[in-house]
KOLVO-728782 format. One line per field, with one value per residue (C-alpha): residue number from 0; residue in three letters; x, y, z. Coordinates in Angstrom, 1 decimal, always signed. Layout:
residues N
num <- NUM	...
residuo <- ALA	...
u <- X	...
v <- Y	...
w <- Z	...
This chain:
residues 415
num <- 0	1	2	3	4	5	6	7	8	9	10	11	12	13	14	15	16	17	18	19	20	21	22	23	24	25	26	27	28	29	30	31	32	33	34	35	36	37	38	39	40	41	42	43	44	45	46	47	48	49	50	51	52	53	54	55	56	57	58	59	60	61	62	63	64	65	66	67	68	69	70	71	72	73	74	75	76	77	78	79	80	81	82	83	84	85	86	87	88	89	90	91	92	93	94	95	96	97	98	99	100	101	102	103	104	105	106	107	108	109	110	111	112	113	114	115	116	117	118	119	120	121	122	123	124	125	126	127	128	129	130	131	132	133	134	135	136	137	138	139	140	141	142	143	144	145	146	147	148	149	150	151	152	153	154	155	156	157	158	159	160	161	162	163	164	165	166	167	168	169	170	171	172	173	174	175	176	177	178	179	180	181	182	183	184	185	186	187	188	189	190	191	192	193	194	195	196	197	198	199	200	201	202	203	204	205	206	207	208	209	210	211	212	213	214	215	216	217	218	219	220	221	222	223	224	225	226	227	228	229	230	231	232	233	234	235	236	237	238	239	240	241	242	243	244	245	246	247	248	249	250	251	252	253	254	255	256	257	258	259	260	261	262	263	264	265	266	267	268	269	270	271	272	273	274	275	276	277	278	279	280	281	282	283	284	285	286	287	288	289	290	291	292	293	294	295	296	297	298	299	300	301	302	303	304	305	306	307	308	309	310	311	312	313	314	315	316	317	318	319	320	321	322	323	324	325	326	327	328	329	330	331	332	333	334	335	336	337	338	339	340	341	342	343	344	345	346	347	348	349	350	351	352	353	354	355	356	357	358	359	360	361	362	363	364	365	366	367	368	369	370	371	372	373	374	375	376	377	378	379	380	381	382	383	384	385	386	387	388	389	390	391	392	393	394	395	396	397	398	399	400	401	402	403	404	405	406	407	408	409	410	411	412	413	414
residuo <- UNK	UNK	UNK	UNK	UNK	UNK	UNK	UNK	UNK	UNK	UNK	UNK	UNK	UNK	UNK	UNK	UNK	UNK	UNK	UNK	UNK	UNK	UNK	UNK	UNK	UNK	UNK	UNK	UNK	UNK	UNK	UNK	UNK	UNK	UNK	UNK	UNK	UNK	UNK	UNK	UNK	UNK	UNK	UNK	UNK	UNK	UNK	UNK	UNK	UNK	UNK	UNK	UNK	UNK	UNK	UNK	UNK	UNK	UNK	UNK	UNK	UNK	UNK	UNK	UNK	UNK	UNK	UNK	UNK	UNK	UNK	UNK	UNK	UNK	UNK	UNK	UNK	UNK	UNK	UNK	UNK	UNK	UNK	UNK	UNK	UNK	UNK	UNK	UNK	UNK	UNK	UNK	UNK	UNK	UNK	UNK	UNK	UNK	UNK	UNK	UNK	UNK	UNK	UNK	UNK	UNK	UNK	UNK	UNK	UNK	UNK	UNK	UNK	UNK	UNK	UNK	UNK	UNK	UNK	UNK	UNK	UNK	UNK	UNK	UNK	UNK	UNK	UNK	UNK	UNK	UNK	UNK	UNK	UNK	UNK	UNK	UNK	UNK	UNK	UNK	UNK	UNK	UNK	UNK	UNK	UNK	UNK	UNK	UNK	UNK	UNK	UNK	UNK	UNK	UNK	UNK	UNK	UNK	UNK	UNK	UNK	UNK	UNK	UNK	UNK	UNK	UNK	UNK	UNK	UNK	UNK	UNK	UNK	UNK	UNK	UNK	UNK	UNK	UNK	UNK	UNK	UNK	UNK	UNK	UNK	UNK	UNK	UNK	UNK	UNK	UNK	UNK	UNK	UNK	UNK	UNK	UNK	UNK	UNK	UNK	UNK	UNK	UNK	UNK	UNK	UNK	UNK	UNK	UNK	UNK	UNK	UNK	UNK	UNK	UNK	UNK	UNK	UNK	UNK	UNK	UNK	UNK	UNK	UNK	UNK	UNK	UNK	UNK	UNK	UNK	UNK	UNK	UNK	UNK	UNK	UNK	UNK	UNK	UNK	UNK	UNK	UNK	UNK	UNK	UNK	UNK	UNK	UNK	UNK	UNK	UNK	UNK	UNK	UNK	UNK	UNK	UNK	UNK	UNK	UNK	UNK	UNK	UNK	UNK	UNK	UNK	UNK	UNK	UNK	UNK	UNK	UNK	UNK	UNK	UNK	UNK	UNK	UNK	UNK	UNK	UNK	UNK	UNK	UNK	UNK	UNK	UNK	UNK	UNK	UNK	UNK	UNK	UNK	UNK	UNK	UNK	UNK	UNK	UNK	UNK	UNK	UNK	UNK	UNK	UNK	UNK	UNK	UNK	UNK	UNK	UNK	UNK	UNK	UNK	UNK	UNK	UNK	UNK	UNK	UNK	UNK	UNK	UNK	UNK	UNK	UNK	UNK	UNK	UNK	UNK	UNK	UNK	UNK	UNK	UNK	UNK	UNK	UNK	UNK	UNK	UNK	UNK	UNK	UNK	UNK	UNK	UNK	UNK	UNK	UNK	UNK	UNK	UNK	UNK	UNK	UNK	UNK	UNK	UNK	UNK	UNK	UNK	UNK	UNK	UNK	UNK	UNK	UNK	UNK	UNK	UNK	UNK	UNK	UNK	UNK	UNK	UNK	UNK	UNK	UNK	UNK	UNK	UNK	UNK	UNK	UNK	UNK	UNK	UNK	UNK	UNK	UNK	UNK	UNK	UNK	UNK	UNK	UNK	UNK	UNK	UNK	UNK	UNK	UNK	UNK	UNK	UNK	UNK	UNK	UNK	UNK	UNK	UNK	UNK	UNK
u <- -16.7	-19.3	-19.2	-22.4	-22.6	-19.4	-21.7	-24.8	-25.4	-23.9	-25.2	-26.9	-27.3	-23.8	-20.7	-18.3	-17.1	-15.6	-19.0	-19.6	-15.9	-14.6	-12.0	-10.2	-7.4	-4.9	-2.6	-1.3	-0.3	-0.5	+0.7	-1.6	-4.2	-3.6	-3.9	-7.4	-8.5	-7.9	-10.1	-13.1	-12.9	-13.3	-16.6	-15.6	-16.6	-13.5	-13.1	-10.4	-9.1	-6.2	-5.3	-8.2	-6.4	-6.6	-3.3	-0.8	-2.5	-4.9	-2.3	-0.6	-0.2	-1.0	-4.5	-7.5	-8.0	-10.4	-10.7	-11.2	-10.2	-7.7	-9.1	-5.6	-5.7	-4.0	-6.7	-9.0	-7.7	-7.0	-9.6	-13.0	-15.2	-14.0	-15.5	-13.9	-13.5	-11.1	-9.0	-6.5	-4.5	-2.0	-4.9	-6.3	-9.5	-8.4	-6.8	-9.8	-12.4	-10.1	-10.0	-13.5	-13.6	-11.0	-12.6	-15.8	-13.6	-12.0	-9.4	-6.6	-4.3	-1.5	+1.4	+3.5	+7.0	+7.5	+6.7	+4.8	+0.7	+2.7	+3.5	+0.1	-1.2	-2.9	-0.4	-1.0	-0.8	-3.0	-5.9	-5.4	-6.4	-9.6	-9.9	-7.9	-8.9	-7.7	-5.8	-3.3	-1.4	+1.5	+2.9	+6.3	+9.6	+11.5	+9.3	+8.7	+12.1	+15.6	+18.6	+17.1	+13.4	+12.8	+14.5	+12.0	+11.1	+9.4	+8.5	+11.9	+14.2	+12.7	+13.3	+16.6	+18.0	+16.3	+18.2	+15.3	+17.4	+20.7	+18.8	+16.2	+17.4	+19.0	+21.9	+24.4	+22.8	+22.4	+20.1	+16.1	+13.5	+9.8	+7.7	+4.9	+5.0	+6.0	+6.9	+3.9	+1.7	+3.6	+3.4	-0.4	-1.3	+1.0	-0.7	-4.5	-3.0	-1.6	-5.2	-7.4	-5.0	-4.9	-8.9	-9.4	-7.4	-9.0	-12.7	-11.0	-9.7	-11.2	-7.6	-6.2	-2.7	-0.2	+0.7	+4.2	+5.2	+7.6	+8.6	+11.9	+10.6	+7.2	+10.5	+12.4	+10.0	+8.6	+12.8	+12.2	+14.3	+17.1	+17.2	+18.9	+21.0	+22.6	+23.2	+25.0	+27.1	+25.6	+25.8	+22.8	+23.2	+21.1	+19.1	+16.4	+13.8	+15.2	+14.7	+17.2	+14.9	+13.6	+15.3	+14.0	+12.3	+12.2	+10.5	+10.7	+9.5	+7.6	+6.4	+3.8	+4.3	+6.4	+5.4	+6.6	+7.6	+8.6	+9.5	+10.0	+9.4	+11.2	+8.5	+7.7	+11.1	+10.5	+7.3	+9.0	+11.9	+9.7	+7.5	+10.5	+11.6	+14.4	+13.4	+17.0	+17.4	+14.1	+16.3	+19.6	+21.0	+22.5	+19.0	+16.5	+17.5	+16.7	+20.1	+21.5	+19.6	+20.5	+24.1	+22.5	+20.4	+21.7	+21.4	+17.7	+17.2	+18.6	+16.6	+13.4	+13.8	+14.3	+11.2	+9.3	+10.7	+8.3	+5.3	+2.5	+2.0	-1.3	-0.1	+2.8	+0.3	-2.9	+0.4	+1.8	-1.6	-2.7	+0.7	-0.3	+2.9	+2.9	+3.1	+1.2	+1.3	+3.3	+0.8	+0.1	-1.8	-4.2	-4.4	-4.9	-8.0	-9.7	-9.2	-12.5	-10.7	-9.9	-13.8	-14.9	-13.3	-14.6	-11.2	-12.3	-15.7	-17.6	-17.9	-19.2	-16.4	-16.9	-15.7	-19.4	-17.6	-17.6	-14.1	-13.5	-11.8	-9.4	-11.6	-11.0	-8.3	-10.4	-13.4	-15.8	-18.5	-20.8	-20.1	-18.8	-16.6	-16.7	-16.1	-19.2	-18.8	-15.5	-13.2	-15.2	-14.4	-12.6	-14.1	-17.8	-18.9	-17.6	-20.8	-22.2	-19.4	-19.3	-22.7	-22.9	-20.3	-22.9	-21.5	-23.9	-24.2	-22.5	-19.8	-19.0	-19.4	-16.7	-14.3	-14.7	-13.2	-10.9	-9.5	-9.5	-11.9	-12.2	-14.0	-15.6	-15.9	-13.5	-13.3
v <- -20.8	-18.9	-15.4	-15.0	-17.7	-15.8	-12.5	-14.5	-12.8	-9.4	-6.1	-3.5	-1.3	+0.2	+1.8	-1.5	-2.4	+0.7	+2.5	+5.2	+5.8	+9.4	+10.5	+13.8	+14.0	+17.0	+15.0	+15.8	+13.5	+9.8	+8.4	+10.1	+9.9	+6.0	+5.6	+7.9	+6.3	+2.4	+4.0	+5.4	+2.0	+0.5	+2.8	+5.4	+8.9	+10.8	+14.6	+15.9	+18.9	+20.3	+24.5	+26.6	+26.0	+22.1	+20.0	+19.4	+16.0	+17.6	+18.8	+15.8	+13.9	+11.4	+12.6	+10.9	+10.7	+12.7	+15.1	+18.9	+20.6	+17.7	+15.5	+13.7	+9.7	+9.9	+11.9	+10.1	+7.0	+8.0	+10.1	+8.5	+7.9	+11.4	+14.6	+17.8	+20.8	+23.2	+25.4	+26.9	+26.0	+28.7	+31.3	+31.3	+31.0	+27.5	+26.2	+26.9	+25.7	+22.1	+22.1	+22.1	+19.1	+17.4	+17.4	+15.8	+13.2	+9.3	+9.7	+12.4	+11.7	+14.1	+13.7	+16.9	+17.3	+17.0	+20.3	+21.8	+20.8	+22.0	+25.0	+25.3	+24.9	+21.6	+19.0	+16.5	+17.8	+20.6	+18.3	+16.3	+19.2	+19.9	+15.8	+14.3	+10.9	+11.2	+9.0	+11.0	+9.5	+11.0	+10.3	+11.4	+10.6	+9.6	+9.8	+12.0	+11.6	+10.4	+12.6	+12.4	+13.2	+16.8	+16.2	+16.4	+12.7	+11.5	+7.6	+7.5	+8.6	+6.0	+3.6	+4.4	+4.8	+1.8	-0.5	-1.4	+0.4	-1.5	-5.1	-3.6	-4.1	-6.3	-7.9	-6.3	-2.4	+0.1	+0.7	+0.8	+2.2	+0.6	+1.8	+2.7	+4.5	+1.7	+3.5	+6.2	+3.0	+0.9	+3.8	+4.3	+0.5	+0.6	+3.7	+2.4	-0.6	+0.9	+3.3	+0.5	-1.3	+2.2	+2.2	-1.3	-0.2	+2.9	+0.7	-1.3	+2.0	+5.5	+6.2	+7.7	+8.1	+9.5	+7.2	+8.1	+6.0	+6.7	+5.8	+4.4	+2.3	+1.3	-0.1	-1.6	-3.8	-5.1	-5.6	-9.6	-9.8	-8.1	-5.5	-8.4	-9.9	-6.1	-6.0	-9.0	-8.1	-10.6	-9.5	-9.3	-9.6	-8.4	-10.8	-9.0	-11.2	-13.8	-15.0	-15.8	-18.5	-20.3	-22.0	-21.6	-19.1	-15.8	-14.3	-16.7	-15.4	-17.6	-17.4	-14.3	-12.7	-13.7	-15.8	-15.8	-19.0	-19.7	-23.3	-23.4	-26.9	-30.0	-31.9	-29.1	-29.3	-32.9	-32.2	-29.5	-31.2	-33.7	-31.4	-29.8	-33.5	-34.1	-36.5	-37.0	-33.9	-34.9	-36.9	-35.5	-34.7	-31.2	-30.5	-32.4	-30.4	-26.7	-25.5	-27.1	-26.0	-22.3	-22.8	-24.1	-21.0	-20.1	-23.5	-23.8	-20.8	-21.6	-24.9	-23.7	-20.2	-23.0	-24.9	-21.7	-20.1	-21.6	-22.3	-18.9	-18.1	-19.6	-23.2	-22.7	-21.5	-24.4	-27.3	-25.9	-25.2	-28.7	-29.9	-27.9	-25.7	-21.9	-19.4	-16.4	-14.4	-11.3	-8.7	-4.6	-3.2	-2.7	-6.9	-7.2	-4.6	-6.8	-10.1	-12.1	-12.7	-9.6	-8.2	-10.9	-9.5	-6.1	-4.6	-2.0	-0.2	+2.6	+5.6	+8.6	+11.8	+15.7	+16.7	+14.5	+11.4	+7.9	+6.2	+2.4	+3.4	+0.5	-1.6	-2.3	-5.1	-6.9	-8.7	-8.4	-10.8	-9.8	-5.9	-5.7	-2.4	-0.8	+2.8	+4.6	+8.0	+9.3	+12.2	+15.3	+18.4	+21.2	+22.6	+19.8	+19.7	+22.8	+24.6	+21.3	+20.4	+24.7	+24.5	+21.4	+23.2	+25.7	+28.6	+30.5	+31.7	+35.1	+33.4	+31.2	+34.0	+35.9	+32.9	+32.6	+36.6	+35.7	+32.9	+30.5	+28.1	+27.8	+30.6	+28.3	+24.9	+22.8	+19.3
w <- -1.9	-4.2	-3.6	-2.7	+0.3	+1.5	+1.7	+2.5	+6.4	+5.4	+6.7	+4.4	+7.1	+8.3	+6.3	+7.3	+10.9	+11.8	+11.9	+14.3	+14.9	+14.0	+12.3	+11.4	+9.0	+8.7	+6.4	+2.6	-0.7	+0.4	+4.1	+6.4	+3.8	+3.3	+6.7	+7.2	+4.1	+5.1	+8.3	+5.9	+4.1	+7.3	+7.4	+10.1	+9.4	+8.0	+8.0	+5.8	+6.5	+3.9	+2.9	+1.5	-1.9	-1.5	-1.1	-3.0	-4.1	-6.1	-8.3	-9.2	-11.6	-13.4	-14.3	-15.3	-19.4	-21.0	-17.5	-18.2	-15.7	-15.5	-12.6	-10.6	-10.1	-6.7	-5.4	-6.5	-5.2	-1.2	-0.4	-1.6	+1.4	+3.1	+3.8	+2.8	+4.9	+3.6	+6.7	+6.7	+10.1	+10.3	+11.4	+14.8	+13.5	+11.6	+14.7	+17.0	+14.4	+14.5	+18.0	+18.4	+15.6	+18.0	+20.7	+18.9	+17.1	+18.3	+16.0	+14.7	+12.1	+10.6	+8.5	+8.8	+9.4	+13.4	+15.3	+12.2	+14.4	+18.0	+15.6	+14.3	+18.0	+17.1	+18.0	+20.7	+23.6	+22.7	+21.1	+24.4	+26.8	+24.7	+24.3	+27.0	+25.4	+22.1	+20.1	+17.7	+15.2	+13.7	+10.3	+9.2	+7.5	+10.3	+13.6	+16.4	+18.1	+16.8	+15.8	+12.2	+13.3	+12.4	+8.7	+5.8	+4.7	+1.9	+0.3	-1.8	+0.7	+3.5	+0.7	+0.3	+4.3	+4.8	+2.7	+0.2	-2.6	-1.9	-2.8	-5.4	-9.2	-11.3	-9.9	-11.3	-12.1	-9.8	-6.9	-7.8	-5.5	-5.6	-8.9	-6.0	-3.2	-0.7	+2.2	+2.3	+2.0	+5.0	+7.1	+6.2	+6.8	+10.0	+11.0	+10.6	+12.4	+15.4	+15.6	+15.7	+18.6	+20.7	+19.9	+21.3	+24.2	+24.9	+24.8	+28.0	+29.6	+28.6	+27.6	+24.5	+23.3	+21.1	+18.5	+16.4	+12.7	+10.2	+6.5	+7.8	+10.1	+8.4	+5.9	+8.6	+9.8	+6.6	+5.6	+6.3	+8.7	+6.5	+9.0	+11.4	+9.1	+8.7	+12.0	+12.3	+9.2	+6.7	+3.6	+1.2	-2.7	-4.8	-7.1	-9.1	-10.4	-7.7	-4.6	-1.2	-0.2	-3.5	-6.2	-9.2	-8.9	-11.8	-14.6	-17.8	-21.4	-23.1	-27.1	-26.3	-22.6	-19.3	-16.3	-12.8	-11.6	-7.7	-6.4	-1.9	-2.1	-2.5	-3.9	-6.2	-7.8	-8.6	-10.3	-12.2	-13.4	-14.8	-16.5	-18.1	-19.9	-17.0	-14.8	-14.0	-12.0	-9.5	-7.7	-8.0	-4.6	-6.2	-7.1	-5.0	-2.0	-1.7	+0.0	-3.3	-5.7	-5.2	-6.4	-9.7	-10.0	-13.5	-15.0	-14.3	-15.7	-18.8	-18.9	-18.0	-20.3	-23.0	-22.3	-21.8	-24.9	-27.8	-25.4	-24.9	-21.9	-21.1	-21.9	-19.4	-16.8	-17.7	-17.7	-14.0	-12.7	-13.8	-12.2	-8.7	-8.8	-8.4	-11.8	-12.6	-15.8	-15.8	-16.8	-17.3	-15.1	-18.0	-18.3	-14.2	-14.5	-17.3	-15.1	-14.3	-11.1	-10.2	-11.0	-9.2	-5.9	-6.5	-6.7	-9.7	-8.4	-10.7	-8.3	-9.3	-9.0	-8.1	-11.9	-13.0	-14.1	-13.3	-12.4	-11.7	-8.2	-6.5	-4.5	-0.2	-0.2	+3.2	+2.3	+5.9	+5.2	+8.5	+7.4	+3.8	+2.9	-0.6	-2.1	-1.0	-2.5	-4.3	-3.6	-3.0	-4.3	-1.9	+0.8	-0.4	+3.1	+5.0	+5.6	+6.7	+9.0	+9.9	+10.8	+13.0	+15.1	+15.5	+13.5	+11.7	+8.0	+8.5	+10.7	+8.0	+5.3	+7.5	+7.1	+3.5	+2.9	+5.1	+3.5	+6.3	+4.0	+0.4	-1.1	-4.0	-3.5	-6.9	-7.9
């Protein structure tokens, strides 16, 4: 399909299919704000509250080249379509000023450690009385309840209780977590998830709800199934670049780069084995059959590492392409931004930042083709939009001037 007849009865008119709905973030670094940002992607109105001297995200590295005062890629990257309002929710002032957003809002989502909002005197049940329809999503390490709930949790240690660590790596090194932050993104997808499922119940009801994720379990349940197999005392070997359920399948280096090769398929195999020169093995039982083949994993390495070996990379690809199998090239980062492909799905999109320069941002994963998403501004600076957001809560200039001496909002707004 071309792209443009995929596109061909979009909308120009709305943000994306989430338009209208309204959402206010209280949330730091990257779960909470994966969560509100899949939301804004989505095109609901996001607020985003965080401390008078911003979160902790804006600190962060890595940070964007040639940036002075050094602009941070993270924040960059989860909280374009937002609007900032710097508050400070440990004052009384903070926690009315929320309140009142609250009770205008669809949606809350946090991400503190349990109690810290009910501490704060914006948790749930207090939003609810101002808001008795609300729906409230909690983020956290380990969930609202649970003998570990009130622990401090962040994306490597859900990683690790889970069980991903025990079958990350090589096969025989140690324990490897994720090189992103796999758990703070499962718990944000899961959390946009479960809002948009408590937001199509509360359209058939008028009711809202308190909705409670965690790392660990955002890990569980994306374990495979490996969760079950624990459970029932199977054990679980670590493969690295293999796989439990396909046979061959690893990464092979070839003359000039690697390529990933996977074969599930029977039939697959017997194309395969021909391509490689041994047509003998496409119908050998001990290799013809899946449940076989994975006792032979280390011989078909070897032959395929040997055919791959003097070929580049791009031949290996064009011959299994040609031959209908499954490969890809094993690339940098760097090579999957410069991929006609990739630009072609709009996943790298030049937004304009607070600091004054432009940033190929990550492009929405979902394509809508009646109401298409896309990065409509980029991360504002602190406290952008607080005498806007101040002022359509009816406080007035001197009201606002007031908080600013106080320090309940920013003083200056900062990329």
């Amino acid at each position: 399909m071309d792209k443009t007849d995929f596109f061909r009865d979009a909308r120009q008119d709305l943000a994306g299919p989430l338009a209208g709905l309204r959402v206010l973030e209280a949330c730091t670094t990257w779960a909470g704000p994966m969560c509100a940002c899949l939301l804004a992607d989505f095109g609901a109105e996001v607020v985003k509250v965080e401390v008078p001297e911003g979160e902790v995200i804006r600190r962060m590295p890595p940070f964007l080249p040639d940036t002075d005062p050094p602009f941070p890629l993270a924040h960059a990257t989860i909280n374009r379509n937002k609007r900032s309002l710097s508050l400070d929710l440990r004052t009384s002032e903070g926690r009315d000023i929320f309140l009142k957003l609250a009770a205008q809002s669809d949606v809350v989502v946090e991400n503190f450690r349990p109690g810290t909002m009910v501490k704060w005197g914006v948790g749930y049940e207090a939003v609810r009385r101002v808001k008795p329809d609300i729906i409230y999503v909690s983020i956290s390490g380990f969930g609202q309840f649970g003998p570990d709930h009130d622990r401090a949790g962040y994306d490597s240690l859900a990683q690790a209780a889970s069980g991903f660590l025990s079958i990350n790596g090589e096969k025989n090194g140690n324990p490897v977590k994720a090189a992103t932050a796999l758990g703070d993104d499962l718990a944000g997808l899961h959390g946009a998830l479960a809002a948009l499922a408590a937001v199509f119940y509360h359209r058939q009801t008028g009711e809202g709800q308190h909705i409670d994720v965690s790392l660990l379990d955002a890990m569980l349940f994306q374990s495979n199934g490996f969760l079950t197999l624990g459970a029932l005392g199977v054990p679980i070997p670590r493969l690295g670049n293999e796989s439990p359920f396909a046979a061959p399948a690893n990464v092979y280096a070839c003359r000039d780069g690697h390529i990933r090769l996977a074969v599930t398929l029977d039939k697959h195999w017997q194309v395969l084995a021909r391509l490689i020169g041994r047509p003998d093995l496409a119908e050998d039982p001990e290799y013809a059959v899946l449940a076989n083949r994975l006792h032979h994993r280390d011989e078909m390495n070897e032959l395929i590492g040997a055919w791959c070996a003097p070929r580049s990379a791009d031949d290996v690809i064009a011959l299994f392409v040609k031959a209908g199998l499954a490969v890809a090239p094993v690339r940098t980062y760097g090579q999957a931004a410069r991929d006609p492909h990739v630009l072609d799905r709009d996943m790298l999109q030049p937004t304009p930042q607070a600091n004054g320069s432009s940033v190929p941002i990550t492009g929405p994963a979902a394509k809508f083709s009646r109401t298409p998403t896309r990065v409509r501004s980029g991360a504002p600076a602190l406290g952008a939009h607080d005498e806007e957001i101040l002022r359509g809560l009816g406080l007035a200039t001197t009201e606002i001037e007031h908080l600013r001496e106080k320090g309940v909002i920013a003083r200056t707004t900062k990329a």
